[in-house]
N, C-alpha and C positions, 0 to 999 in steps of 0.2 A: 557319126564320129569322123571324126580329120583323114585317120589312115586306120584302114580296117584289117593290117598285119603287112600292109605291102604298098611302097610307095606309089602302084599305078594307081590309086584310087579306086579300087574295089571295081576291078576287071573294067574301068575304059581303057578302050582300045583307039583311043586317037589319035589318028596319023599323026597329029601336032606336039602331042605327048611324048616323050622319049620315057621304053617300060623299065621299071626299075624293079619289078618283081623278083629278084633274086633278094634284097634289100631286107632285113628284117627290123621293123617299125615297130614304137610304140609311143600312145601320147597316154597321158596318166591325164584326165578331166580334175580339175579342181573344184570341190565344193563347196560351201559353208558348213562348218558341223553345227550352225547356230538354227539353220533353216532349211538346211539341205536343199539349196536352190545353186544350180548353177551361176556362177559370177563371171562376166567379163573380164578377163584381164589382158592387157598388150603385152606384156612381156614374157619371152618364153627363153628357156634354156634348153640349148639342142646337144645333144652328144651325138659325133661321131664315132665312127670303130673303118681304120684300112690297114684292110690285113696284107693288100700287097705293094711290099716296099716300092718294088718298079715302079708299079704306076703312082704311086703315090709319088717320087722324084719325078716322075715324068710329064704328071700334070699342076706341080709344086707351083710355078709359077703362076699361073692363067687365074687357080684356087685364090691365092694370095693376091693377085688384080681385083677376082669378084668380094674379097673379103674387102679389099680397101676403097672399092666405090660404095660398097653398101655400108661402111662406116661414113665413109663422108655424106651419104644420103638418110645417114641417122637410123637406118635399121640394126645395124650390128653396134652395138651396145659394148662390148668386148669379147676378144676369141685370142684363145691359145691352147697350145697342147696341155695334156693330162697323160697324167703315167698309163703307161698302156699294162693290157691283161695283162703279157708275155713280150716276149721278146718279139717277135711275129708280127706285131700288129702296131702302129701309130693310133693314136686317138687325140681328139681334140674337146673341148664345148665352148659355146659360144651362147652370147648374149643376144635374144634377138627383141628389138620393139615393131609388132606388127597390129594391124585393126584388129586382125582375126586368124585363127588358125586357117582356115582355108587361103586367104592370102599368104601367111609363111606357106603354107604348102608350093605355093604358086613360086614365092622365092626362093625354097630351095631348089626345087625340079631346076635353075639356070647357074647352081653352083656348079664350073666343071667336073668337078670333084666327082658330084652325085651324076652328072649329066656321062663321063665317061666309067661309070660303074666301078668310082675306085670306093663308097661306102658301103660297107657288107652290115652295119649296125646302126642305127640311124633311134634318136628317143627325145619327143619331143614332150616337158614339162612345162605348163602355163606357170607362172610365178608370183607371187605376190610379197614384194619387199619389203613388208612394212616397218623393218627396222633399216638404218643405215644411206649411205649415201644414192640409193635408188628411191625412196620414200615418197620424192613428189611424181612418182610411175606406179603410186601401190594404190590399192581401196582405202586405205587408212594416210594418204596426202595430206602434209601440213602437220597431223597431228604431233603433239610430243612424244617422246619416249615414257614420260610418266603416266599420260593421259592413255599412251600403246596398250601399257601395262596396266595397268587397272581395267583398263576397259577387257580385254583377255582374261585376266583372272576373276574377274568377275561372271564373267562367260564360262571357262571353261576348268579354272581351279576348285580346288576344296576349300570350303567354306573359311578354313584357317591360316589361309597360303601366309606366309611369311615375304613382304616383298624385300630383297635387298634396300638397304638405309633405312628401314622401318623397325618397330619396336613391338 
């Protein structure tokens, strides 16, 4: 698995590594319930949690530089804050398109953010969009919304599903 509860990668210790073990991770694997086979997918949604305001003013800048080259370099998909727990804490998520979890891994480890230990909550979900303006990024590319739906409820509905427009 990606991250095994803690950003160092399941106790490497490499000098080249910056430890982020304080960091509490999670990625949620995406399935098929059709064949229970793991599926490829590139785009993932990441949630941050900074719980300390200083540093999070502090390293505001540098954060917002590495968000806006990895959008011009087409990995950040989109990013902006999210209402936080409590008062305490900022949070954010963000859109990422990458080959592989192990590679996001690799690009977050160079977000200042994570690199100056201002993320204390860190959740990385694989995505699959298969409705909406990400669709030609999903397992389901190209297809239509009617062709979406039929083909799901066929899969996964009761035998008498009612589809919207239908009779």
């Amino acid at each position: 698995m990606w991250f095994d509860g803690h950003l160092d990668g399941g106790g490497d210790s490499s000098a080249s590594k910056p430890q982020y073990d304080s960091i509490q991770c999670r990625t949620v694997p995406l399935r098929s319930r059709v064949d229970q086979k793991e599926i490829s997918l590139t785009l993932f949604i990441v949630t941050y949690a900074h719980p300390d305001p200083e540093g999070w003013r502090q390293h505001l800048a540098p954060h917002l530089e590495w968000i806006a080259e990895q959008v011009s370099e087409g990995t950040v998909l989109a990013s902006g804050p999210t209402p936080p727990d409590d008062d305490s804490s900022r949070t954010a998520a963000l859109l990422f398109r990458s080959e592989d979890e192990e590679a996001l891994d690799r690009l977050l480890r160079t977000d200042p953010y994570v690199i100056r230990g201002q993320v204390a909550n860190l959740t990385v979900v694989p995505w699959d969009p298969i409705f909406g303006v990400f669709n030609d990024l999903s397992t389901r590319a190209g297809e239509s919304a009617n062709a979406i739906i039929e083909s799901v409820v066929d899969q996964f509905g009761p035998e008498h599903t009612t589809r919207p427009g239908s009779k």
